[in-house]
N, C-alpha and C positions, 0 to 999 in steps of 0.2 A: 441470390445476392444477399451478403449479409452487411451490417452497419458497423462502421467500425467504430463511428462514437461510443459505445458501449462497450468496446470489449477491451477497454481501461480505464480504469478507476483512480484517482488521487486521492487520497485522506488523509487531513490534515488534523490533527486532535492537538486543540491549546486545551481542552478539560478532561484530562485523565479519567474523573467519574464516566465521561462518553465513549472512552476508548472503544470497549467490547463490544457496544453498542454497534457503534458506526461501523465497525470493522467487520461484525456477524453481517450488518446491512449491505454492506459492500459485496462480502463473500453470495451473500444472498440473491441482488443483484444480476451479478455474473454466472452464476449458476441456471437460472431463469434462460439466460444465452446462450451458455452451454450448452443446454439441453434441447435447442433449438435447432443447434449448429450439428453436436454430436459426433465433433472432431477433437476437441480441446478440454485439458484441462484447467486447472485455475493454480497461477502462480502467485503467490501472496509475498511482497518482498518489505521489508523494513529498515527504511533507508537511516531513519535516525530516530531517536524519541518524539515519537509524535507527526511523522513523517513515513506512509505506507501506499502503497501502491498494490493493485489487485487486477493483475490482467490474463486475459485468456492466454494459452500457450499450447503449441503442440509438441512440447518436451515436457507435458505434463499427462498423463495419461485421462482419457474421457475418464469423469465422475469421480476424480481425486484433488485433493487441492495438497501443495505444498508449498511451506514456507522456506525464505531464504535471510539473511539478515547479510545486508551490504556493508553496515557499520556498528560497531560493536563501541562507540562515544557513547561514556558513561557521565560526561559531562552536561551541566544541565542548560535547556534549550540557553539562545541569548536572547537576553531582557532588551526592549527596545529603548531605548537610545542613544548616544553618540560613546563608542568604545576606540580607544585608540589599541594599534599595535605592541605586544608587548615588549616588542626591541627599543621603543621609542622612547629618546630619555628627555 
């Protein structure tokens, strides 16, 4: 039996100095499980700047990781507080 709380990751990075950081830790992580399991490999997806996801996959081959990017928004994150609609006049 394996755990599946762990064989996905979210990472959320507001400080870009952390990015590599967190995101080696992450891969790191899951690898540790991988290795465990010895089914899976590790799919690393990048939903938006600063928004990544690191989960196990069996359309990843054992002891490979590969990346995907979901969104290619070159727009920068939103600032928190109150934005209206741009149609809105």
């Amino acid at each position: 039996m394996h755990s599946q709380a762990t064989e996905r990751l979210e990472i959320i990075v507001a400080d870009r100095g952390q990015l590599y950081e967190l995101l080696n830790d992450a891969e790191a992580v899951l690898r540790q499980v991988a290795m465990t399991q010895r089914c899976a490999g590790i799919l690393a997806t990048r939903h938006d700047p600063g928004h990544y996801t690191f989960e196990l996959s069996d359309t990843v081959p054992f002891g490979e990781t590969w990346e995907q990017t979901l969104s290619d928004r070159r727009a920068p994150a939103a600032q928190p507080g109150l934005h209206w609609p741009k149609n809105r006049r």
